[in-house]
C-alpha positions in Angstrom: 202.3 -117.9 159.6 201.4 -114.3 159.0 198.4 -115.6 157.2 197.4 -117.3 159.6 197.4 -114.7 162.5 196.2 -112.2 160.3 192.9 -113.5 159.5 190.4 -115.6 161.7 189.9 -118.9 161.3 187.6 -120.3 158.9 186.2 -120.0 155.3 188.0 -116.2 155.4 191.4 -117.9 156.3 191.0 -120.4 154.0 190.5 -117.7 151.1 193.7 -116.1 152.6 195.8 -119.1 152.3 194.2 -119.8 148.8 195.4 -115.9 147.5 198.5 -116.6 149.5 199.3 -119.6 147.0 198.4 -117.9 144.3 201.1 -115.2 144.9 203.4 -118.0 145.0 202.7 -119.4 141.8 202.9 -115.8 140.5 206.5 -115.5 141.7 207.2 -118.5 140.8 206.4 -117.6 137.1 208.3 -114.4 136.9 211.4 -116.4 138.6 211.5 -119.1 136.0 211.1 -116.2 133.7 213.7 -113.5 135.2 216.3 -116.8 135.6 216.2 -117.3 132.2 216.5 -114.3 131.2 219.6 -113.1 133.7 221.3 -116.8 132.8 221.3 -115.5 128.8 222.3 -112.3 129.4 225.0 -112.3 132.4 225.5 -116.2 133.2 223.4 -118.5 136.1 225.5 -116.8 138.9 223.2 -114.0 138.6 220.1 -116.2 139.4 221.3 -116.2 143.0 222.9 -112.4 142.9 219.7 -111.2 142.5 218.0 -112.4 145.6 220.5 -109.9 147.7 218.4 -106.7 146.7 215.1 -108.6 146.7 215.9 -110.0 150.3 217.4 -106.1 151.3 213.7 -104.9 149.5 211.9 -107.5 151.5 213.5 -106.9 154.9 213.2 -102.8 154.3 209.5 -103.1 153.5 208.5 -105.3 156.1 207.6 -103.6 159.2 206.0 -101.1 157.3 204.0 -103.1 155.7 203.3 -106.3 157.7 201.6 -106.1 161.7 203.2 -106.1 164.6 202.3 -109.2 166.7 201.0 -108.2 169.9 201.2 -111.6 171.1 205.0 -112.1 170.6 206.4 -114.1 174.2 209.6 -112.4 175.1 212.3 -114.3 177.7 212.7 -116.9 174.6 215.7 -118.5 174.2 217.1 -120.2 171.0 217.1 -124.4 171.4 220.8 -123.9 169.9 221.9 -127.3 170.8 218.5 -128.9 168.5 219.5 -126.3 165.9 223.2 -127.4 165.4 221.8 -131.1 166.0 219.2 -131.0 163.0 221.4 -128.8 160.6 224.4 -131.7 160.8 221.8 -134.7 160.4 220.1 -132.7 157.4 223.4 -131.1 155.8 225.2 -135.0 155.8 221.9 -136.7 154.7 221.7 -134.8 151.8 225.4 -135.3 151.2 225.1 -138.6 151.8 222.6 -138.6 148.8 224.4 -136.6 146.1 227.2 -138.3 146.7 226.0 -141.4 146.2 224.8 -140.5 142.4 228.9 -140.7 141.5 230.2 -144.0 141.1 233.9 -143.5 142.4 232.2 -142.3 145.9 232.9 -145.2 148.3 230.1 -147.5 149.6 231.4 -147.6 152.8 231.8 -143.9 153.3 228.0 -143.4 151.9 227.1 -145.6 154.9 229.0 -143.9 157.5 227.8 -140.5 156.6 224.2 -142.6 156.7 224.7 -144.0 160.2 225.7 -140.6 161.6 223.1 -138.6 160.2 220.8 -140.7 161.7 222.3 -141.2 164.9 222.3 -136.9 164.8 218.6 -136.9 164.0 217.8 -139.7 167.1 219.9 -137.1 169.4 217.9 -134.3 168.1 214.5 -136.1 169.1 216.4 -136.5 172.6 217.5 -132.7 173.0 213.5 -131.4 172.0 212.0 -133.8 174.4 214.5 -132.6 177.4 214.5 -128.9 176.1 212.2 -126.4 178.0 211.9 -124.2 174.9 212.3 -127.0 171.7 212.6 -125.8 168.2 210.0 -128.7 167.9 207.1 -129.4 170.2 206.2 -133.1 169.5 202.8 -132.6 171.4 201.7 -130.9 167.4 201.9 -134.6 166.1 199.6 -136.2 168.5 196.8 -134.3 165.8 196.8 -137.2 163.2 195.4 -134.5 160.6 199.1 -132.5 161.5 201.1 -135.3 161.3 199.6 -136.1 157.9 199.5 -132.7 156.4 203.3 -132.2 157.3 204.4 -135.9 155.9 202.2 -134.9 153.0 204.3 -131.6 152.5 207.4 -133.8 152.9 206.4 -136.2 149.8 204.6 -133.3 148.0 208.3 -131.1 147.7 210.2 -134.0 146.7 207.8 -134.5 144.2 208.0 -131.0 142.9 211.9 -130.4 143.3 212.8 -133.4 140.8 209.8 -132.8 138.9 211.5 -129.7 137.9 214.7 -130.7 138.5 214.1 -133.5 135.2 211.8 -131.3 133.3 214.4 -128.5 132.9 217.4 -130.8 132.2 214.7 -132.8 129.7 214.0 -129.5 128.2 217.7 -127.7 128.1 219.8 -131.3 127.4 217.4 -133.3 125.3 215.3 -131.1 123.4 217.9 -128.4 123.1 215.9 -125.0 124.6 217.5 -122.3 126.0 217.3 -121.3 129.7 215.1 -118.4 128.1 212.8 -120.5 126.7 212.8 -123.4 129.4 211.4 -120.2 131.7 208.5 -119.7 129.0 208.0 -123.2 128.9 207.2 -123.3 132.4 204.2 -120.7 132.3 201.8 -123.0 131.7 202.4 -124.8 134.6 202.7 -121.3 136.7 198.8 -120.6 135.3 197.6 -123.9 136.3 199.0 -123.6 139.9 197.1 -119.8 139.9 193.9 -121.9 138.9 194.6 -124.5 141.4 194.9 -122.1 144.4 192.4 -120.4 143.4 190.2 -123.3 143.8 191.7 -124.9 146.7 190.2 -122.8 149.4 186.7 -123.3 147.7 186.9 -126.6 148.0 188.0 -126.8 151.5 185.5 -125.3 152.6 182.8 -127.4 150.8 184.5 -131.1 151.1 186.8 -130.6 153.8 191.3 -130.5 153.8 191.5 -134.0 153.1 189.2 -134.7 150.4 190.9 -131.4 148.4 194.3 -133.2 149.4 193.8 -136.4 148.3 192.0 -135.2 144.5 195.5 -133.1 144.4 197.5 -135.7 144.9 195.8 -138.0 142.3 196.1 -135.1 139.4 200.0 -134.9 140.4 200.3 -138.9 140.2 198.8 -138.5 136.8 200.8 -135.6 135.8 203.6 -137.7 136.4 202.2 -140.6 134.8 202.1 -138.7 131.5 205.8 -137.0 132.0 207.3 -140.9 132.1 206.8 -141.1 128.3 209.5 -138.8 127.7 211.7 -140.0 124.8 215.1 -139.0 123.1 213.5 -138.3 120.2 210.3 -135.9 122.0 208.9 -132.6 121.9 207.6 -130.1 124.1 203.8 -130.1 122.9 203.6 -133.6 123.3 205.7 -135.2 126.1 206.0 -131.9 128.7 203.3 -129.5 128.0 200.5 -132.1 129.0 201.6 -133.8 132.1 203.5 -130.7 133.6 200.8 -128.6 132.9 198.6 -130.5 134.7 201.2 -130.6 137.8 200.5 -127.3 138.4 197.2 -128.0 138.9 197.6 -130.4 141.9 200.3 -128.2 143.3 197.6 -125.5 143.7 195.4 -127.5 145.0 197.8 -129.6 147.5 199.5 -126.7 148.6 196.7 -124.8 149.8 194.8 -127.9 151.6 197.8 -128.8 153.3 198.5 -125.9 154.9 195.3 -126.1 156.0 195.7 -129.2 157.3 199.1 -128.3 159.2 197.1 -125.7 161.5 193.5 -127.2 162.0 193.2 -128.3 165.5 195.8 -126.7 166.7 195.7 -124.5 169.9 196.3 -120.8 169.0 199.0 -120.8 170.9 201.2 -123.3 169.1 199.7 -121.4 165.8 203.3 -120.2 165.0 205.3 -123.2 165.8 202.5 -125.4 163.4 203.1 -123.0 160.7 207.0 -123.1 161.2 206.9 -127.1 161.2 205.2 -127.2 158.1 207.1 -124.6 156.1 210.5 -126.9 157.7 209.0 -130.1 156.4 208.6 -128.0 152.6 212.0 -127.1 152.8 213.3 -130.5 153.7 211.1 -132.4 151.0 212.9 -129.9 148.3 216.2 -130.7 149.6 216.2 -134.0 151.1 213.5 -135.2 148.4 215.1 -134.1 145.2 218.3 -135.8 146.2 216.8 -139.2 147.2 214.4 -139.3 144.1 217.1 -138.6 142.0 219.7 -140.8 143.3 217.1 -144.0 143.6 216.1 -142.8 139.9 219.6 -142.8 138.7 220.7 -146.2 140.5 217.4 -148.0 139.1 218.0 -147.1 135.2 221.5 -147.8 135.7 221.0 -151.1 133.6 219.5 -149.1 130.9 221.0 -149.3 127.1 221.5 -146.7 124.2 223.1 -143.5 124.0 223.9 -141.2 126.5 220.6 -139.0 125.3 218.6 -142.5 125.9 220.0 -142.9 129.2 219.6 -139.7 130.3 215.9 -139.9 129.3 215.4 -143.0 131.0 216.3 -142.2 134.2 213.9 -138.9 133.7 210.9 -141.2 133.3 211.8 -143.5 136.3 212.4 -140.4 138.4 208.9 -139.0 136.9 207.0 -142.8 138.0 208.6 -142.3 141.5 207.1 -139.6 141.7 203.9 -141.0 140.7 204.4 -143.2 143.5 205.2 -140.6 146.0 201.5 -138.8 145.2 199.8 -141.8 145.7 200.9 -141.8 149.1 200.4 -138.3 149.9 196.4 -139.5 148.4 196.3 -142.4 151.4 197.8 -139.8 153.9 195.4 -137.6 153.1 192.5 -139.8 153.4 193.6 -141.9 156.2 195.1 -139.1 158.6 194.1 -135.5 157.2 190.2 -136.3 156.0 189.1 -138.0 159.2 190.5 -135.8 161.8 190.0 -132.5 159.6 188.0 -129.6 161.0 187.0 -127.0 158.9 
């Protein structure tokens, strides 16, 4: 959001966004690399320790560093009823989920929790539209290029959550790496996200959101294409380092034009609540996302044979081909909503 209001609209903006990713990607290499690193040395609590001074840093720094918003609207009041409302629906939907990858967890409970999650969600939509001050204003999805970009960031952070979420436990379980050397094994796909940032903006501005969008998604569906091979008997050089390299590559690119996307159009008033949309929709595709692909993933290699390590593997590369699935979607959201209703 602070991107956005920062910089004018435009080719500037769009560089903004594209460093803005790249950052990103850069803290996403030293966290795979300072995880693996703190997990050796003092055990995994520590990878979630160590946010406490980084977030103290972070909130210290701030108003020093970022600029005050002239344009803030005071006499706001919190929509607390659509916060409790969504944050029930979301917490037991994702429940729901995990729970359903144990085979002792009752069918009939997974349905319950199901039924009420969604009735939740249907009484959120009813508290927004009634709500003089909504956490949501539904007038942002009557932009088909919004809509698009924020189902696109839905579907992209599912497919990047398991994504990781396989790789590592390919990587730690099957081929035996340490959490060390999982982080370092990750860097490749770090760089390539730099790259694809770097690009992203660039091409934005010379083809348009959607068009950058769509050849994203098409280089993830590949990416995941090539991770599917994964066997018990594998190695890094030849079943990971390839596809998952290449994944960072469409993240850069993905990420970038899609948040793009999720703004264009918008009036600069509802600038803030566009950007706070989209970033909700990347944190429900990471949480809501990882646990659906992994639970479809486990329940559709459940008739697979072998040992455990064979198993284990095979529901990897069916989670890997759903994701393949899910970034060919995001490619025909991005052409059919994002790329005709873009504006640069």
């Amino acid at each position: 959001m602070l991107a956005h209001h920062a910089v004018q609209r435009g080719e500037e903006r769009n560089r903004a966004l594209g460093v803005w990713g790249a950052m990103g990607a850069a803290g996403g290499a030293t966290g795979m690399i300072l995880g693996g690193i703190l997990t050796a040395a003092l055990g995994w609590e520590w990878i979630f320790f160590i946010n406490l001074p980084i977030g103290l840093g972070a909130a210290i720094a701030a108003p020093g560093l970022l600029p005050a918003d002239s344009s803030s609207e005071t006499g706001k009041k919190l929509d607390l009823a659509g916060a409790l409302t969504i944050t029930l629906a979301l917490g037991l939907l994702i429940f729901a989920l995990n729970s359903s990858e144990q085979a002792s967890f009752p069918i009939g409970l997974f349905l319950g929790l199901l039924a009420v999650a969604g009735i939740l969600l249907v009484a959120f939509v009813v508290i927004e539209r009634r709500t003089s001050q909504p956490l949501v204003a539904f007038r942002l999805f009557r932009l088909p290029g919004v809509t698009g970009a924020n189902l696109a960031a839905l579907l992209l952070n599912a497919i990047i959550a398991s994504e990781l979420f396989f790789t590592t436990l390919y990587l730690q379980q099957v081929l035996g790496l340490s959490a060390l050397a999982t982080g370092i094994a990750f860097l490749p796909n770090s760089a390539l996200v730099l790259v694809g940032s770097a690009l992203a903006s660039r091409l934005v501005n010379r083809f348009g959101a959607g068009l950058t969008l769509a050849a994203g998604a098409l280089i993830l569906g590949v990416s995941a294409f090539l991770l599917s091979g994964v066997t018990a008997g594998g190695s890094y050089l030849i079943n990971v380092m390839p596809g998952f390299t290449l994944t960072g590559l469409g993240l850069g690119l993905t990420f970038v034009a899609l948040t793009i996307s999720a703004t264009s159009g918008v009036e600069e008033r509802d600038q803030g609540l566009a950007s706070g949309v989209v970033n909700t929709a990347i944190q429900l595709g990471s949480g809501v996302g990882i646990a659906a692909v992994v639970a479809v993933a486990l329940a559709l290699s459940q008739t697979s044979s072998g040992s455990m390590s064979a198993r284990l593997v095979a529901s990897y590369a069916t989670g890997y081909l759903i994701d393949m699935v899910l970034a060919l979607l995001i490619a025909v959201l991005a052409l059919l909503l994002v790329h005709r209703h873009s504006r640069r």
